[in-house]
C-alpha positions as CSV (number, residue, x, y, z in Angstrom):
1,X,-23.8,-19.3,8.9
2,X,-22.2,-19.4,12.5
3,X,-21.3,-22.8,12.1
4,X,-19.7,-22.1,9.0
5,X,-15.5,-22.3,8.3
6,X,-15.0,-18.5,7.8
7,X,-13.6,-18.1,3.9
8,X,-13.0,-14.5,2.8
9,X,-11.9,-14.0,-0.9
10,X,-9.7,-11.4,-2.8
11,X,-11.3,-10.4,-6.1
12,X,-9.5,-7.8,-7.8
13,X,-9.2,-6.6,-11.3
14,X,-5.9,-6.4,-13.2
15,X,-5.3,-2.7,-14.5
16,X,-2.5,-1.3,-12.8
17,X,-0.8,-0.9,-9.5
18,X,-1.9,-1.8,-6.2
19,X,-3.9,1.5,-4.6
20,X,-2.9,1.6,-1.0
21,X,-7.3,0.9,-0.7
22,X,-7.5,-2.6,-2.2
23,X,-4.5,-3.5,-0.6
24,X,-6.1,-2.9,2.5
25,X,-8.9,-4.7,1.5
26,X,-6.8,-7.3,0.7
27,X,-5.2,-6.6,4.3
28,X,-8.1,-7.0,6.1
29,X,-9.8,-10.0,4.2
30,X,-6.7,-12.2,4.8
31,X,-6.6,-10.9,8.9
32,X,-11.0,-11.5,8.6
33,X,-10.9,-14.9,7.8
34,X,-7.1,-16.0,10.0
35,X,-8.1,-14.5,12.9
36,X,-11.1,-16.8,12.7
37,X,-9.3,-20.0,11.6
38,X,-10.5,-19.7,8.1
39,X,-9.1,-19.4,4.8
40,X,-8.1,-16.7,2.3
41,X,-8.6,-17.3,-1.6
42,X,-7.6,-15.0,-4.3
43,X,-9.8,-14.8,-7.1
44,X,-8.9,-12.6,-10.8
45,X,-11.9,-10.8,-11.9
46,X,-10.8,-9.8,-15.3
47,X,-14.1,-9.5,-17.1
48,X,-13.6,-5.8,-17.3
49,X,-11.2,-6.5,-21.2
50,X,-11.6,-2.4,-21.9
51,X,-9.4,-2.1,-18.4
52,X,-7.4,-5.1,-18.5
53,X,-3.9,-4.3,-18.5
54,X,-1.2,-6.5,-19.2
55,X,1.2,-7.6,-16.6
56,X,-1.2,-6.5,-14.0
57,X,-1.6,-9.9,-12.2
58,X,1.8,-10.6,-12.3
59,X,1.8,-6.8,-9.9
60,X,-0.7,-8.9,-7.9
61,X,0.7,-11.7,-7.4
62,X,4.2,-9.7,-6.3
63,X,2.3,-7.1,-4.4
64,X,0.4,-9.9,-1.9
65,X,4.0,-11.8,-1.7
66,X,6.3,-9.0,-0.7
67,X,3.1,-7.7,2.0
68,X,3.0,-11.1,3.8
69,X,-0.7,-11.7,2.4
70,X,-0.5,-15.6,1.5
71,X,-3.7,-16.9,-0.4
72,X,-4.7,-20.6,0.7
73,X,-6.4,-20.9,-3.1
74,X,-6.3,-19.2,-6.1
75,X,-5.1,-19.3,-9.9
76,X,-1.5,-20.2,-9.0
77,X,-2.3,-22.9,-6.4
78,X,-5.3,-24.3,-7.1
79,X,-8.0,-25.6,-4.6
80,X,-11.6,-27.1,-4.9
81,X,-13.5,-23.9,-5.9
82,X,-11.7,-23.1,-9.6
83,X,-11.1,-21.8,-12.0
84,X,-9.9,-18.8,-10.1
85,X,-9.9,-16.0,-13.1
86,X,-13.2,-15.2,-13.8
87,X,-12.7,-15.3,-18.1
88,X,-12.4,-19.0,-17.3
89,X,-15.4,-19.1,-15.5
90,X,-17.4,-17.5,-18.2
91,X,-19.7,-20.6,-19.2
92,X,-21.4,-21.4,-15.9
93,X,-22.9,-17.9,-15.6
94,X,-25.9,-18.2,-18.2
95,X,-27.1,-21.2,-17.2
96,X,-28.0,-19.5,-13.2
97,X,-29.4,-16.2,-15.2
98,X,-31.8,-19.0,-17.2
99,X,-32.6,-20.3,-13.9
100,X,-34.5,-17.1,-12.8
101,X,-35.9,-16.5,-16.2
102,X,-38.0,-19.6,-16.0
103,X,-38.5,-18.7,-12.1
104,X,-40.2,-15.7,-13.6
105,X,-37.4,-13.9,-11.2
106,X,-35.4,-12.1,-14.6
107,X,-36.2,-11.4,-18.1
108,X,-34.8,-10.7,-21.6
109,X,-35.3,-7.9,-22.4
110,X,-34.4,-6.7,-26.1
111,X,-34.1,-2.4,-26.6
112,X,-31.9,-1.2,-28.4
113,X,-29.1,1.2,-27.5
114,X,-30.7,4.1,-29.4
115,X,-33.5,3.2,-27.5
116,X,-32.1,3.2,-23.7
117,X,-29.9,6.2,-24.5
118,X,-32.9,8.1,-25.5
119,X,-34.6,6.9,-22.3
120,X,-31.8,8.4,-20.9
121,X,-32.0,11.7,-22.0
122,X,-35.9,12.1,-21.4
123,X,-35.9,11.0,-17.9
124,X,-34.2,13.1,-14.7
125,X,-33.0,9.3,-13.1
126,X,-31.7,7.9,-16.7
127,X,-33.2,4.8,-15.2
128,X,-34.6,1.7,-17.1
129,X,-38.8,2.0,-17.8
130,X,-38.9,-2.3,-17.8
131,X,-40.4,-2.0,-21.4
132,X,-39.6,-5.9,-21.8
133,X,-40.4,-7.0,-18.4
134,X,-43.9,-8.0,-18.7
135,X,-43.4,-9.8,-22.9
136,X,-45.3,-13.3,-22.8
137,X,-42.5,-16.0,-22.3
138,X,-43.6,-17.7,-25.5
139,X,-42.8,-14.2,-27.8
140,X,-39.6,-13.8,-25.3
141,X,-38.4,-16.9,-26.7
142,X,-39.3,-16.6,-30.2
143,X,-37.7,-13.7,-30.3
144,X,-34.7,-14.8,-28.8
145,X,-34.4,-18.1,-31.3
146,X,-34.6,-15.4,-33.9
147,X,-31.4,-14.5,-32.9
148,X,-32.4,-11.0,-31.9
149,X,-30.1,-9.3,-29.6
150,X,-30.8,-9.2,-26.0
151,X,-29.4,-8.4,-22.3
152,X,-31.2,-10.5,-19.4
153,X,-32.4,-8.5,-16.7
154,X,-33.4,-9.0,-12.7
155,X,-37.5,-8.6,-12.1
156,X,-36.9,-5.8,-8.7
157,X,-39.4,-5.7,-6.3
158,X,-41.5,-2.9,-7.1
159,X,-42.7,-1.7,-3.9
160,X,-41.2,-2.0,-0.1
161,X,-37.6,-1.7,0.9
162,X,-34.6,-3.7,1.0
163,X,-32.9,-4.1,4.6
164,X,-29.3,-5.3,5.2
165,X,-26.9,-5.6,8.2
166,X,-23.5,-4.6,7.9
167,X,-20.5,-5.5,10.7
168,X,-19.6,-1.9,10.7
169,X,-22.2,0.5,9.7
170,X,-25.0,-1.6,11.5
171,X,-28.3,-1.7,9.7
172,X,-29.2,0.0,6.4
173,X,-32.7,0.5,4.5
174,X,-32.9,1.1,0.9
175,X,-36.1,1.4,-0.8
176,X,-36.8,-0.7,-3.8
177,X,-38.5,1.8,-6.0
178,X,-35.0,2.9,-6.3
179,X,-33.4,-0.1,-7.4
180,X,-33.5,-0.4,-11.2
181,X,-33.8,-3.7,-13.2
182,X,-30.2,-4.3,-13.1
183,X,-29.0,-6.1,-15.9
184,X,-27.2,-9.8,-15.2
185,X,-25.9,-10.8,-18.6
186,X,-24.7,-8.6,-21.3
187,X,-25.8,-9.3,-24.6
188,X,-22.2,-10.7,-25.6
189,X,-22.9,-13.4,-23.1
190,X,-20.8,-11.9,-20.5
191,X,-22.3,-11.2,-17.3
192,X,-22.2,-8.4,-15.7
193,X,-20.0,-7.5,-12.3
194,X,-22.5,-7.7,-10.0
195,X,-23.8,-10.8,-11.2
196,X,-20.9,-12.9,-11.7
197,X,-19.8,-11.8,-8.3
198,X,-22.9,-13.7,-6.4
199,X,-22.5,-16.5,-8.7
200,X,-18.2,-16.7,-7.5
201,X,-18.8,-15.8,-3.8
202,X,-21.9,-18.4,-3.9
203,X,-19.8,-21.3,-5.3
204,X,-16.8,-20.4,-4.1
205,X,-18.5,-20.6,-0.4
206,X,-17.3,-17.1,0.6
207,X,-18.7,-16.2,3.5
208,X,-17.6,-12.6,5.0
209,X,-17.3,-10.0,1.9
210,X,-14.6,-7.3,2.9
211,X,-15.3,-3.9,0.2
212,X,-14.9,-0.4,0.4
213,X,-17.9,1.5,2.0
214,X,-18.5,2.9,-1.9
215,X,-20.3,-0.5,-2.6
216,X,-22.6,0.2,0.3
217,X,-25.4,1.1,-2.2
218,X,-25.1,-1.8,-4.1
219,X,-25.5,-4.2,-1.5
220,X,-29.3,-4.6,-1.8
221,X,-29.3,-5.7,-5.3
222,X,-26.5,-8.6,-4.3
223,X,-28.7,-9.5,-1.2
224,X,-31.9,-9.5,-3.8
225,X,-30.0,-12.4,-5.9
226,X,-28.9,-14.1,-2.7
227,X,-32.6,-14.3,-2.4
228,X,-33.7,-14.8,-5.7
229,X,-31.8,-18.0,-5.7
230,X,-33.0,-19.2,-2.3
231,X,-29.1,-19.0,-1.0
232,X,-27.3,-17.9,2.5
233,X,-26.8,-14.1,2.6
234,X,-22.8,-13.7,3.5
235,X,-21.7,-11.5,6.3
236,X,-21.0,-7.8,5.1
237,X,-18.0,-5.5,5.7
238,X,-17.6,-2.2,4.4
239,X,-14.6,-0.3,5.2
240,X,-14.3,3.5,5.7
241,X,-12.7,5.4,2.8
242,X,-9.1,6.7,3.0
243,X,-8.9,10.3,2.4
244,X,-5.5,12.6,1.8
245,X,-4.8,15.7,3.4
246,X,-5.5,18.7,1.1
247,X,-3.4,21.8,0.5
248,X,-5.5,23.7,1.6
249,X,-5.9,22.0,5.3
250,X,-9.4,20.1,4.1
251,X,-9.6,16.2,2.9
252,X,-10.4,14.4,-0.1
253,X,-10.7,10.8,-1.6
254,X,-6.3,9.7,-1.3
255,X,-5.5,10.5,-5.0
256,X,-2.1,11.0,-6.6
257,X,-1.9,15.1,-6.0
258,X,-1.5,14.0,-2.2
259,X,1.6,11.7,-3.2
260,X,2.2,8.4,-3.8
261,X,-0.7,5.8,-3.8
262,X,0.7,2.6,-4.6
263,X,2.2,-0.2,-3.2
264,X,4.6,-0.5,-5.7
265,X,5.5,3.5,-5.7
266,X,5.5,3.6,-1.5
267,X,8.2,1.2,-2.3
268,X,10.2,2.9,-4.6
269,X,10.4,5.4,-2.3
270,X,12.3,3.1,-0.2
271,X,9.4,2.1,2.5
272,X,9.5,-1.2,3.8
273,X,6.5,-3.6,3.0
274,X,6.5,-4.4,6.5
275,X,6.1,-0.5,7.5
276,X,3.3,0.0,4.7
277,X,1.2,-3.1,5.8
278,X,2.0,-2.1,9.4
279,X,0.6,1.6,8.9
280,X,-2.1,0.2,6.7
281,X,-3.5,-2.2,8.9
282,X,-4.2,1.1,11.2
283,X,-6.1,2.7,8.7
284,X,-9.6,1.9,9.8
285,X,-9.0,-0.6,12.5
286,X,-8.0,0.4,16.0
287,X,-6.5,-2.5,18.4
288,X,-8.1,-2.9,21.7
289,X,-4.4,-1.6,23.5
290,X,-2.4,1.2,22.0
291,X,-0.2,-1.1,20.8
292,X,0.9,0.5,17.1
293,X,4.0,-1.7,15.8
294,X,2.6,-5.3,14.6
295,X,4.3,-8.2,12.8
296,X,1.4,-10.0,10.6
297,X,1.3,-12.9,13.2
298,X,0.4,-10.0,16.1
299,X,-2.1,-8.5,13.7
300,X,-3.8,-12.1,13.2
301,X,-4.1,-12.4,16.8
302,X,-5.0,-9.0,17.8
303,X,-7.9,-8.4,14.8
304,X,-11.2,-8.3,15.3
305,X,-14.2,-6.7,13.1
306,X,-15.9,-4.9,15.8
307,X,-12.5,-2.7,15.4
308,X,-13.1,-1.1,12.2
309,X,-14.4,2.2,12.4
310,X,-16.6,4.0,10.2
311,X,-14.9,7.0,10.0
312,X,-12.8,8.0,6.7
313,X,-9.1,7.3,7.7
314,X,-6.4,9.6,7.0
315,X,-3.4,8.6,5.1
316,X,-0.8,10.1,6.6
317,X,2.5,10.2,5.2
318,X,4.6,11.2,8.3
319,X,3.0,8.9,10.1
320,X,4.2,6.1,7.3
321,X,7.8,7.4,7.8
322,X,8.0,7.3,11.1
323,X,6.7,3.3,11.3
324,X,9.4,3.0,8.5
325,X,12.0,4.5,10.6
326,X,11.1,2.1,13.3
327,X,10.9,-0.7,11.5
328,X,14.8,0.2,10.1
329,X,15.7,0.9,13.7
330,X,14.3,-3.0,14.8
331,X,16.7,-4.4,11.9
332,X,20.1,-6.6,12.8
333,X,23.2,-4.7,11.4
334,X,23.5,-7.5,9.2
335,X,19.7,-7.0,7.6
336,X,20.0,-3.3,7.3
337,X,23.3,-3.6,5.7
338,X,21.7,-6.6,2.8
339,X,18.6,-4.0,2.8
340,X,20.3,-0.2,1.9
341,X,23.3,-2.2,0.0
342,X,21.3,-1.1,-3.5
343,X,21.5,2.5,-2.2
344,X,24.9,2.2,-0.9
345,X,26.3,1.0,-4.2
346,X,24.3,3.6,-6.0
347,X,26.1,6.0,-3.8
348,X,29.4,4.9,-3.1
349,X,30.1,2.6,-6.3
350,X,33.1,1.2,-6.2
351,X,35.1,3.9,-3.8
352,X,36.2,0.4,-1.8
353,X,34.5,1.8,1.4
354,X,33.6,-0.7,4.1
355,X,29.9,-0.6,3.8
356,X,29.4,-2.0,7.1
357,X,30.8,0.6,8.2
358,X,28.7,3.0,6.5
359,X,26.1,1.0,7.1
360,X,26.5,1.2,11.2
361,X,26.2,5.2,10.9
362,X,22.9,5.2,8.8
363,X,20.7,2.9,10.4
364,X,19.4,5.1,13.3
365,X,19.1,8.2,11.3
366,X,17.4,7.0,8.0
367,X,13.8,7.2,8.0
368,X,13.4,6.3,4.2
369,X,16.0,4.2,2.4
370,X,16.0,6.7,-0.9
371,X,17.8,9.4,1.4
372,X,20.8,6.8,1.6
373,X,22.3,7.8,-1.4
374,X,22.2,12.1,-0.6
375,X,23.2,10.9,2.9
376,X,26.6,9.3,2.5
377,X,27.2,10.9,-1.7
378,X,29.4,12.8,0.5
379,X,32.2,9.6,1.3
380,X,32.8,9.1,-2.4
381,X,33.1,12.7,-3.8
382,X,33.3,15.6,-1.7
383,X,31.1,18.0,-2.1
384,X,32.6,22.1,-3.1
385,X,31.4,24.1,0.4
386,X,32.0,27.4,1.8
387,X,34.4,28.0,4.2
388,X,31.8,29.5,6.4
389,X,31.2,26.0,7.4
390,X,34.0,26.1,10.1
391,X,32.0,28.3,12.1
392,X,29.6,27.1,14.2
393,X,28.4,29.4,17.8
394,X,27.7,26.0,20.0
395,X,31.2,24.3,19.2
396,X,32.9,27.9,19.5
397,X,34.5,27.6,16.4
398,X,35.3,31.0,14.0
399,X,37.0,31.7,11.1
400,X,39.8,32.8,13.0
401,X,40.5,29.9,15.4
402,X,39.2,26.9,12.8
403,X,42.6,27.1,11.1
404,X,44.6,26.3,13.9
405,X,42.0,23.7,15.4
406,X,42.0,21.7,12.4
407,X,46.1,22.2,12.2
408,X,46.4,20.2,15.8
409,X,44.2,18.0,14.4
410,X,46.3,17.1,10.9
411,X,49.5,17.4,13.0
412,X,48.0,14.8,15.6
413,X,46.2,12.3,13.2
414,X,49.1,12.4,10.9
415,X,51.2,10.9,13.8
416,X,48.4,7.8,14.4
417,X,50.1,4.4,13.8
418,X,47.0,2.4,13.4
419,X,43.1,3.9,11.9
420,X,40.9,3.2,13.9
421,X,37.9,4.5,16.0
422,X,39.6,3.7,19.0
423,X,42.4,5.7,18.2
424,X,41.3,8.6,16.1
425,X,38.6,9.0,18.9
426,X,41.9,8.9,21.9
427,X,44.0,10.9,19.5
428,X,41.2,13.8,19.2
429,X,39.8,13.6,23.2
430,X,43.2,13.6,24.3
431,X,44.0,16.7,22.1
432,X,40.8,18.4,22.8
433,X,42.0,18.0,26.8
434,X,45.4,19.1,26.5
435,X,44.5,22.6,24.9
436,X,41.7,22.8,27.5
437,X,39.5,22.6,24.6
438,X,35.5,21.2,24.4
439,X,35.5,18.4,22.7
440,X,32.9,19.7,20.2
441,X,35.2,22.4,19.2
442,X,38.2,20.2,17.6
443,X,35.6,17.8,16.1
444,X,34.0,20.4,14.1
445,X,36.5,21.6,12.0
446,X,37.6,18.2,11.4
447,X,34.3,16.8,10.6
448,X,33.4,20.0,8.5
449,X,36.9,19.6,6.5
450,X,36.8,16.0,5.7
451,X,32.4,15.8,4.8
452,X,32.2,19.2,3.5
453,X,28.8,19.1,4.9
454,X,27.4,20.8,7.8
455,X,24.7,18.0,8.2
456,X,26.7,14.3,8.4
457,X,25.4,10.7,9.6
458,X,27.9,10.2,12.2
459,X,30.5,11.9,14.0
460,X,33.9,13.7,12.8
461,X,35.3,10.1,14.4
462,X,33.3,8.1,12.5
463,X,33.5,9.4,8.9
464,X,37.4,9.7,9.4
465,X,37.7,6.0,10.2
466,X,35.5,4.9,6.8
467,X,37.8,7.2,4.9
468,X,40.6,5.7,6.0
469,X,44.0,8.0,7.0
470,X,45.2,8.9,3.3
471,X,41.8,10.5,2.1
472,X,40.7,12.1,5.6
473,X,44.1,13.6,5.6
474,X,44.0,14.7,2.0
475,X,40.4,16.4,2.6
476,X,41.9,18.1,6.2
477,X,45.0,19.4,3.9
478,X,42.4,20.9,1.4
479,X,40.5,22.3,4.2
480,X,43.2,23.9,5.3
481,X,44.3,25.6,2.0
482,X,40.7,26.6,2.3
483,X,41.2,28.2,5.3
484,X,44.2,30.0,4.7
């Protein structure tokens, strides 16, 4: 295998949304097989008709894209290996299952439900007794000319144990009284998941397979058909489960109740793909510095499997913010303005503000783009508030002295010739040292008149030159009726 170009595959089932989990599987097969010069394919396992939903690979397809993860084949590209959606590999999975039947390595085997749900119910296991497994060949096949229903099932050893290496949890032992006779073709033809999963990964010449550390106990019956068929076991990788913080201060599997588990929802909350596959990447794998802020090239180059811990990983939504944050902070002007102008038009409509502007106020204080719109609502309408505003102990500013404060500062603005930062932020300094004033306490009353808000992204200076002279002087005129 060493010698081997290093292909890691994809193979996820259409039913929904993209659970921050497979995504990082997804994550971590693309960064398994680059980091190693090899390539990435995306396969569509959509067997599964009772869960198929529709419009889900379309989500997958999107997903992938917007989080950087490029496939080098699947169903939209092409490549050697296809078809890449499983339905459409449907035919070549019988003819491998009849391959071990006349090895004496499977069987048919031809109980009826009633039968196997009573089995069911009488033993503590609910496992399979192998009633067919021992029918002469020639009575299998009579049967099965007959036209009498059947599913085709593996021979297990009976005796011994089943020993498999994993790159993260090492070596593991199962013994093979407890593997049952697992069933490899259904009796509509289909096979079953396991099955047509070594067939794919076998022909498709996968050979690292990336899963969640919930498949660890299936592993022995996909290294038993590995075997059966005489082929090269691949290289295994289960990853630790993600947990949520409970309530209550405990953990549990990362569910809905803990908040948003999606791709697509993390997004709608106005996270940044960059941010989610940045925090996700961390999620299990721990670089060999403390570096924590990765662009996807970084993360090829810095990955490596004997980083992936085995410890559950905590989602952690703080955490997620504050990469966003980051990642917001790292933008141009000119990027942050094309990213928050959806919020900003949400907020600000039409109201002919310079979003730019707007725009140059947010960007360092904005740690999720949905609190745009609260954030600067304020700049189109503003907002009813109590007078009580005006006061504020640091700024030394009381009911009784905000009236006159935010006179001088009417009377002084009122007198500007040109609006603009430079000289609405002279015109106020200058004021502030002429009455021998802090300069906190003549910005607050104007800032508080003209936001309403005791909470504001930017300075009194800065919100008075978006709103232009006319409106800030309006709002200061109403502040001072307020006042009075």
């Amino acid at each position: 295998m060493a010698d081997k170009k290093v292909r890691t595959r994809y193979a996820p089932s259409p039913t929904g949304s993209m659970h921050v989990g497979n995504l990082r599987t997804a994550l971590y097969e693309f960064l398994v097989a680059k980091s190693q010069g090899g390539d990435f394919v995306l396969r569509i396992e959509d067997t599964d008709r009772e869960r198929y939903v529709e419009g889900a690979v379309d989500i997958i397809y999107k997903t992938l894209k917007e989080a950087g993860i490029t496939h080098d084949e699947g169903p939209d590209i092409g490549g050697e290996h296809g078809p890449y959606v499983q339905s459409e590999r449907k035919d070549m999975y019988l003819p491998y299952a009849q391959r071990l039947i006349d090895e004496g390595k499977a069987y048919r085997c031809f109980c009826s439900k009633e039968r196997l749900e009573g089995l069911q119910q009488e033993s503590v296991g609910g496992g399979y007794d192998r009633h067919c497994r021992d029918i002469p060949k020639e009575e299998s096949d009579a049967l099965a000319a007959s036209g009498a229903p059947f599913v085709i099932r593996q021979k297990m050893p009976l005796d011994g144990s089943t020993t498999f290496e994993d790159a993260v949890y090492g070596s593991i032992t199962v013994e093979n009284s407890e593997l049952q006779d697992q069933i490899l073709i259904k009796t509509d033809g289909y096979p079953t998941y396991n099955f047509a999963n070594v067939i794919d990964d076998h022909t498709m010449g996968i050979t690292h397979v990336v899963r969640g550390s919930e498949y660890l106990s299936s592993t022995p019956k996909y290294n038993l058909l590995y075997e059966a068929f005489g082929w090269d076991i691949p290289t295994y990788i289960h990853l630790p489960l993600i947990m949520g913080k409970d309530e209550d201060g405990g953990v549990s599997k990362l569910s809905k109740r803990h908040g948003s588990t999606s791709f697509e929802d993390l997004s709608r909350e106005g996270y940044l793909p960059e941010a989610i596959i940045n925090y996700i990447a961390l999620l299990g794998w721990c670089p060999k510095d403390n570096q924590e802020i990765f662009t996807m090239d970084e993360l090829i180059k810095a990955f490596s499997i004997d980083g992936i811990s085995k410890s559950p990983a905590i989602f952690d939504y703080d955490k997620l913010e504050w990469f966003n944050a980051e990642y917001i902070k790292a933008m141009t002007p000119e990027q942050f303005l094309e990213t928050a102008r959806p919020y900003l038009t949400q907020a600000l409509g039409d109201s002919g503000l310079d979003l730019s502007k707007v725009a140059a106020i947010l960007q360092q204080r904005v740690t999720v783009l949905t609190q745009i719109p609260d954030m600067v609502g304020f700049l189109a309408k503003q907002p009813e508030y109590d007078k009580e505003l005006f006061v504020n102990k640091k700024s030394k500013t009381t009911l009784e002295n905000a009236p006159q404060l935010l006179r001088m500062s009417y009377d002084a603005l009122s007198a500007l010739k040109s609006w603009d930062h430079d000289s609405i932020h002279d015109c106020l300094i200058s004021l502030a040292a002429e009455n021998g004033l802090k300069n906190g306490t003549v910005m607050w009353p104007a800032r508080i008149a003209v936001s309403g808000k005791a909470v504001t992204p930017g300075g009194a200076i800065e919100i008075l030159e978006i709103l232009g002279k006319e409106e800030s002087l309006g709002r200061m005129k109403k502040g001072l009726e307020k006042l009075s």
